[in-house]
Structure formats: C-alpha cells, structure tokens
C-alpha positions in Angstrom: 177.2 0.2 181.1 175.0 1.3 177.9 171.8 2.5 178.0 169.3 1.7 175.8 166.9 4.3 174.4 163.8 3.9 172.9 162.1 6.9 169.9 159.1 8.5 171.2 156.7 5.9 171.4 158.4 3.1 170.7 158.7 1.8 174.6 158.5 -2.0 176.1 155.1 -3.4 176.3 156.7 -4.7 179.5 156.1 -1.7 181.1 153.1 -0.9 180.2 153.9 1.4 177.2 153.7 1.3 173.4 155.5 -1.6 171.3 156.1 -1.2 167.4 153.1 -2.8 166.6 150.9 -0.9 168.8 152.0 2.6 167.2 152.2 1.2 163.6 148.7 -0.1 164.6 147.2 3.2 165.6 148.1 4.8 162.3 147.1 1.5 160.3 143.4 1.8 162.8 143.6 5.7 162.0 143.8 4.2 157.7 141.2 1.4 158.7 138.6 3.9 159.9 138.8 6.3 157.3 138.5 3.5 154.7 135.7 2.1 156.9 134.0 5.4 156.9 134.4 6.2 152.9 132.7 2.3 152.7 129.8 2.8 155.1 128.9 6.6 153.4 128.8 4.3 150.1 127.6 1.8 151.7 124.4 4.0 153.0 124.1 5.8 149.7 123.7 2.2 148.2 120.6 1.2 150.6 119.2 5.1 150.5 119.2 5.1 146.8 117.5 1.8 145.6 116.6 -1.1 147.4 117.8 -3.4 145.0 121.6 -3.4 145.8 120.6 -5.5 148.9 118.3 -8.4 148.9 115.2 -8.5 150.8 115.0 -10.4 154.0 112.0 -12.1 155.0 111.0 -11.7 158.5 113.9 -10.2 160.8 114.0 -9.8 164.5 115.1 -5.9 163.7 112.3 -4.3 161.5 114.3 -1.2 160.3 114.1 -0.6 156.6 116.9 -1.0 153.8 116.2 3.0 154.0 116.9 2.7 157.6 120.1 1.1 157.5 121.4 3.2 154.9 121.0 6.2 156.9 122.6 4.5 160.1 126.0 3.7 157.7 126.0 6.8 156.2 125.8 8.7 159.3 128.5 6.9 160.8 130.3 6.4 158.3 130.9 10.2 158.0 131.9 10.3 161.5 134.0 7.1 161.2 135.6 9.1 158.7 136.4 12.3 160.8 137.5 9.9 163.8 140.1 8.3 161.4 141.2 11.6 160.5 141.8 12.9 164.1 143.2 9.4 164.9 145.6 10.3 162.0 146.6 13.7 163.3 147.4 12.1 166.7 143.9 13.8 168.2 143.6 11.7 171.5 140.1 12.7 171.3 139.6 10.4 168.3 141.2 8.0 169.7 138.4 7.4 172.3 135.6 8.5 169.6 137.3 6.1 166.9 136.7 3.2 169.6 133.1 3.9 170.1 132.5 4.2 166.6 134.0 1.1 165.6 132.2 -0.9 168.5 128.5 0.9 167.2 130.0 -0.4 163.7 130.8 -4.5 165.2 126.9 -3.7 166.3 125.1 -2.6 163.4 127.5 -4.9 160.7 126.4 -7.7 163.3 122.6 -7.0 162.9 123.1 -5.9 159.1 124.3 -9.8 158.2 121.3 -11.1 156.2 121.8 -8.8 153.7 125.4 -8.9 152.8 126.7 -11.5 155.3 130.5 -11.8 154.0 131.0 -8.3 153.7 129.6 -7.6 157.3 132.3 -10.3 159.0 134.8 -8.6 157.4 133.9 -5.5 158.3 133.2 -6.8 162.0 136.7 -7.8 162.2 138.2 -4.7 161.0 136.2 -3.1 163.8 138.0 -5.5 166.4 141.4 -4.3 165.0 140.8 -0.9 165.4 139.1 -1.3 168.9 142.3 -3.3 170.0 145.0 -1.0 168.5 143.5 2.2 169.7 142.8 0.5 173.1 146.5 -0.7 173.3 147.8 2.9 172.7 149.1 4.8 175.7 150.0 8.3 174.9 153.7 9.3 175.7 152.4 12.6 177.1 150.1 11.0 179.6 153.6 8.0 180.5 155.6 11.2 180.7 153.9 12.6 183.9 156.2 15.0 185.4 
C-alpha cells in the first residue's frame, strides 16, 4: 500500500485544506495588494495634487471632494501596501487585515466610478480575487492541531 504525501500546504480541497491554487493564490493576493496599494497611494497623490487628472462629476449621491477621495486612496493604499507585505511574509494577521482592506477598496472603487469607471472595475475585481484567495487559505498550523 503507498501513501501519498502532500508538501506543506499543498493538501486536498476535499478535506477542507489548501489546494495548489489556493497557496499560489495567497502569494499572487499577497503581489495584488501591494501593487493595489502602490496604485491607490498614486492614485490619491493624483486627486490631492490637482483636480484635473479626474473629471468633474456633476451632481453625485456622495458629496466628498476629488481632495476627499485622494486622501481615502492614499490612506489605504499605504495600508493595502503593508497588508500585502505581511500577507507576503506569511503574517496571518494580514491575512485577515488584507481582506478588510480589499473589501473597503471593492467599496470606495464602487462609489469612485464616475470618475475613472474602467479603471475602478478592474480594480473591483482585483479586490474579489484577493478577498477569495485569502479567504480560501487555511493555515497548516491551525489544520495541524495537536
């Protein structure tokens, strides 16, 4: 009889564990939000420093200045980008922090669409990604219980 053993992390979804896409997803999600957070702190600077990077919207259900939304990006984008990192150096932490801040992200890029729609729905599904692959992670110290 031969028994089949799986690396660290690499276990059967069937039991409830990590597949190969779940941990290559974590450290592609731990990539994504870094990268989200480098464009959301350039993103931020762009609406702090002039106005004329975004277009002005007429009359929007949520009144918050292109000064406003700059500083909402940049502020999460700098923690976005301190998540990622902890999500990178297996931090479980960030893990839980990288999910809320992609899910405040889906929120704001969601209420930001009038001024750069395209560039919000990609951004919004970036955010699902990461949600779902740091969601779908179970740590192998918390399936080890012993």
């Amino acid at each position: 009889m031969s028994q089949q053993t799986h690396p660290a992390g690499a276990r059967s979804s069937a039991t409830g564990t990590n597949s190969g896409w779940v941990e290559g997803g974590v450290v592609f999600a731990g990539v994504l939000l870094v990268c989200n957070g480098v464009l959301a702190i350039l993103q931020g600077i762009a609406a702090i420093a002039t106005d004329d990077v975004y277009d002005a919207v007429g009359s929007y259900v949520y009144r918050i200045s292109l000064t406003g939304w700059g500083w909402i990006h940049l502020i999460l984008g700098v923690f976005a980008l301190l998540a990622g990192a902890g999500v990178l150096r297996g931090a479980a932490w960030a893990r839980y922090v990288g999910i809320l801040l992609a899910a405040l992200s889906l929120v704001f890029q969601f209420l930001f669409l009038p001024y750069a729609p395209v560039w919000s729905v990609i951004m919004i599904a970036i955010d699902v990604f990461v949600i779902w692959a740091l969601a779908s992670y179970h740590s192998s110290r918390s399936s080890h219980a012993t």
